[in-house]
PyMOL commands that place a pseudoatom at each C-alpha (Angstrom):
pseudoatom trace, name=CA, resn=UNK, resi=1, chain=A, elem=C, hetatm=0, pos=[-1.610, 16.489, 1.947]
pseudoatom trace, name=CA, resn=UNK, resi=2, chain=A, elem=C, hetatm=0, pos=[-2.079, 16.092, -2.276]
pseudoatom trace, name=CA, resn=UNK, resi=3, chain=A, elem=C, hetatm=0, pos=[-2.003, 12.417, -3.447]
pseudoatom trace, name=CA, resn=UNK, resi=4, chain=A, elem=C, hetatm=0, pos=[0.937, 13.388, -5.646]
pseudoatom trace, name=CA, resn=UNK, resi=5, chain=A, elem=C, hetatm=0, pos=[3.300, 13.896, -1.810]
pseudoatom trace, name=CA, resn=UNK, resi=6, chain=A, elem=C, hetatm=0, pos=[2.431, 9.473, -1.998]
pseudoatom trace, name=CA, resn=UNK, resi=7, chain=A, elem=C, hetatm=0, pos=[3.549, 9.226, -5.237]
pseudoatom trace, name=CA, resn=UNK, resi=8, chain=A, elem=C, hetatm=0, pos=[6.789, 6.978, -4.512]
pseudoatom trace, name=CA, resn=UNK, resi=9, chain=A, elem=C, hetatm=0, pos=[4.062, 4.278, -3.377]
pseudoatom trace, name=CA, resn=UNK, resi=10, chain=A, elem=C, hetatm=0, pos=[3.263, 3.595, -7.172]
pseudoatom trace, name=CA, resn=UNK, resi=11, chain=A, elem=C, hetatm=0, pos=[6.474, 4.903, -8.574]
pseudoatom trace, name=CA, resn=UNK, resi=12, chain=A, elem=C, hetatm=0, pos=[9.891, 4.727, -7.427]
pseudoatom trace, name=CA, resn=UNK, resi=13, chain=A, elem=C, hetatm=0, pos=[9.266, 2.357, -4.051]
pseudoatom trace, name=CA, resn=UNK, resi=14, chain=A, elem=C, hetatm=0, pos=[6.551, 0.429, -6.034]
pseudoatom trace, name=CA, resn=UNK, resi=15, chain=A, elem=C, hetatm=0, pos=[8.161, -2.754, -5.797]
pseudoatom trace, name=CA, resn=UNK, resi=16, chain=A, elem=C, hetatm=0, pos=[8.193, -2.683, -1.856]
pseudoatom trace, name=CA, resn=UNK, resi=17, chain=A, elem=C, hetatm=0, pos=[4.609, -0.566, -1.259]
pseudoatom trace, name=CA, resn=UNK, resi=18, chain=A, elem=C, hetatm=0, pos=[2.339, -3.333, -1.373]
pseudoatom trace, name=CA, resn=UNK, resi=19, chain=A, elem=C, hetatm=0, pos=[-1.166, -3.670, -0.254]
pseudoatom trace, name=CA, resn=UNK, resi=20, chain=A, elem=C, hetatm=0, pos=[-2.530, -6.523, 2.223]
pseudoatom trace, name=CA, resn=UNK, resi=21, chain=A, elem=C, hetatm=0, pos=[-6.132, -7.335, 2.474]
pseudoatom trace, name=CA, resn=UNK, resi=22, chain=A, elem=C, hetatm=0, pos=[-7.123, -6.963, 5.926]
pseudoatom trace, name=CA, resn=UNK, resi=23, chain=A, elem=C, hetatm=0, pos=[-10.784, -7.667, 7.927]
pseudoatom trace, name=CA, resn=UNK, resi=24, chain=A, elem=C, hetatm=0, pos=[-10.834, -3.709, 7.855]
pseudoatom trace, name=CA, resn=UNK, resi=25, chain=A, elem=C, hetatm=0, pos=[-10.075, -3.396, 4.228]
pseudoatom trace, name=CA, resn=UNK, resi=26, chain=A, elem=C, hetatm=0, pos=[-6.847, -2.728, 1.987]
pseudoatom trace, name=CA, resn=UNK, resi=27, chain=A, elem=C, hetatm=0, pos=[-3.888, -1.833, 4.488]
pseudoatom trace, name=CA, resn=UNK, resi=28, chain=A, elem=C, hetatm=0, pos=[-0.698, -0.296, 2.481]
pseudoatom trace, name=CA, resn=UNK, resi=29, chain=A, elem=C, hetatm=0, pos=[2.385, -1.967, 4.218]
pseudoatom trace, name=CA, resn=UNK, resi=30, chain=A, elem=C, hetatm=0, pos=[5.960, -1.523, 3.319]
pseudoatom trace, name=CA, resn=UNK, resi=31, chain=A, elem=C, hetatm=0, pos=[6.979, -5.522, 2.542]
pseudoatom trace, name=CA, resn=UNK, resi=32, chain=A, elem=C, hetatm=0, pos=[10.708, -4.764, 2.678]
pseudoatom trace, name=CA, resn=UNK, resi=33, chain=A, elem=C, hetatm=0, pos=[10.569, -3.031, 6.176]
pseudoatom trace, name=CA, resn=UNK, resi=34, chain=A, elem=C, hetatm=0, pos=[7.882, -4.543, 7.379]
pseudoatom trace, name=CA, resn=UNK, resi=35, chain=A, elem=C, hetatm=0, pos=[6.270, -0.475, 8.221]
pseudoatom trace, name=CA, resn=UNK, resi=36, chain=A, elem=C, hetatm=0, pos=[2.599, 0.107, 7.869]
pseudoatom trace, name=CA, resn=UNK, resi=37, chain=A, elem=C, hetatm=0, pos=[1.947, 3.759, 6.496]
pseudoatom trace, name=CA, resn=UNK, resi=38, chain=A, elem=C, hetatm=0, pos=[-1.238, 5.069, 8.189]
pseudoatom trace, name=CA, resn=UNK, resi=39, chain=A, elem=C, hetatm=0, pos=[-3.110, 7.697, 6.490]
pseudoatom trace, name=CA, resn=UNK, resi=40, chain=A, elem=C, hetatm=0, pos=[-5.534, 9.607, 9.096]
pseudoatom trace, name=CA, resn=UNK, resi=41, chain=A, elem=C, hetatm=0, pos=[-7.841, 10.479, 6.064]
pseudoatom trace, name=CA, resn=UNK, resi=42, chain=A, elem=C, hetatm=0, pos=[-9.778, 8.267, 4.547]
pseudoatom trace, name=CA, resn=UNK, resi=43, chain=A, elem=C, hetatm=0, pos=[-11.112, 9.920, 1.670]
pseudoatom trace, name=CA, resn=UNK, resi=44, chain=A, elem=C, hetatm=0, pos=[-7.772, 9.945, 0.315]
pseudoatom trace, name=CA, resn=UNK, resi=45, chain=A, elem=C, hetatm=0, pos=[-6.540, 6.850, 1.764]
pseudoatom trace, name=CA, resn=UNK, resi=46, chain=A, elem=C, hetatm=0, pos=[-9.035, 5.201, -1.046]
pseudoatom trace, name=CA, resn=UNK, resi=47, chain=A, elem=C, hetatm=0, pos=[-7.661, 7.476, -3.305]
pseudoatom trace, name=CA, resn=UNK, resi=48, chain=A, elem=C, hetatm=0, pos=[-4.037, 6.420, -2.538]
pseudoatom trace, name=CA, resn=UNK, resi=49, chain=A, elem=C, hetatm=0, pos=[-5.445, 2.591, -2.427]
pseudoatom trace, name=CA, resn=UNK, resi=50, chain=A, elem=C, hetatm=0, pos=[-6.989, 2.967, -6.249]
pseudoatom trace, name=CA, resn=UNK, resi=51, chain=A, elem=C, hetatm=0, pos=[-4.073, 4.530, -7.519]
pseudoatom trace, name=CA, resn=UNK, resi=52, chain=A, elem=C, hetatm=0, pos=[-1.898, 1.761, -6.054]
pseudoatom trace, name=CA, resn=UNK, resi=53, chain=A, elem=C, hetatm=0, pos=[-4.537, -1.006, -7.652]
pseudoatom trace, name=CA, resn=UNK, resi=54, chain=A, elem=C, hetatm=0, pos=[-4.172, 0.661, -10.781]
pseudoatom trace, name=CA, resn=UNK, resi=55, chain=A, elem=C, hetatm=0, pos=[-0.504, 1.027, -10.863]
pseudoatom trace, name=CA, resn=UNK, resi=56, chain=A, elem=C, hetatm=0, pos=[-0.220, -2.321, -10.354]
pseudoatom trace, name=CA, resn=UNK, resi=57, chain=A, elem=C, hetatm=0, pos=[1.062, -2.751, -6.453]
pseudoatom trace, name=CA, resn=UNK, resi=58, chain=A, elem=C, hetatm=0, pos=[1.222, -6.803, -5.429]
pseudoatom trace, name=CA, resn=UNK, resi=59, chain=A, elem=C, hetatm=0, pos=[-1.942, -7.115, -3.538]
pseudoatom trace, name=CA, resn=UNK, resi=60, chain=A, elem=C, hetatm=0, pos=[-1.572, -9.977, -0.620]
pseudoatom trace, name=CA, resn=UNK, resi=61, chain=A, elem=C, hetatm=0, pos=[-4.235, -12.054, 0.683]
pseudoatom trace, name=CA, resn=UNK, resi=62, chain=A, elem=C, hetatm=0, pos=[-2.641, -11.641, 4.285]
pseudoatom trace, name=CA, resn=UNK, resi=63, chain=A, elem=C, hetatm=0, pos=[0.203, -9.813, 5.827]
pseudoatom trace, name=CA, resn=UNK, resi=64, chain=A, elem=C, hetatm=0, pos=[2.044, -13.178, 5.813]
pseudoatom trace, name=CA, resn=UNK, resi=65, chain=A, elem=C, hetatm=0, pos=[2.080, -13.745, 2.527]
pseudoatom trace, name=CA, resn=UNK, resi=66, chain=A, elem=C, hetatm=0, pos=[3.709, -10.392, 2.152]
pseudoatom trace, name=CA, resn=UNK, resi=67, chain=A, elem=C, hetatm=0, pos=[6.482, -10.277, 4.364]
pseudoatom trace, name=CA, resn=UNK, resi=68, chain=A, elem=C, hetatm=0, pos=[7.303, -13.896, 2.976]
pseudoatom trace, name=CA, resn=UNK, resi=69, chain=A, elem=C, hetatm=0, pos=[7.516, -12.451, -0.710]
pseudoatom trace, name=CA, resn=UNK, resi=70, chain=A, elem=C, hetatm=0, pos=[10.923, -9.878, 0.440]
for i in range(1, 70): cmd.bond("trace and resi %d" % i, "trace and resi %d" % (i + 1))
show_as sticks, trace
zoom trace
């Protein structure tokens, strides 16, 4: 998949798209829904994860924090 396929993460659905830091790292979690979106690939996971940072996504401290922000 191209980076530009997540696009709606910093765009259009940026206000629900959020990211959540996690013991494992950043996990990208749908707020509204409460869905995580799992990429397999990691390499552009990060990629997807920067682009979010830079976009300016709400990061969370915890998952909890998140879901209580809807």
């Amino acid at each position: 998949m191209n980076i530009d396929d997540y696009s709606y993460l910093w765009t259009t659905e940026k206000k629900n798209w959020v990211l959540v830091n996690t013991e494992y790292g950043y996990g990208i979690v749908n707020k509204q829904s409460q869905m995580a979106l799992v990429i397999s690939d990691e390499e552009l996971e990060n990629t997807i994860i920067e682009k979010m940072k830079s976009s300016g996504n709400c990061v969370y401290k915890d998952i909890i924090e998140a879901y209580a922000d809807v």
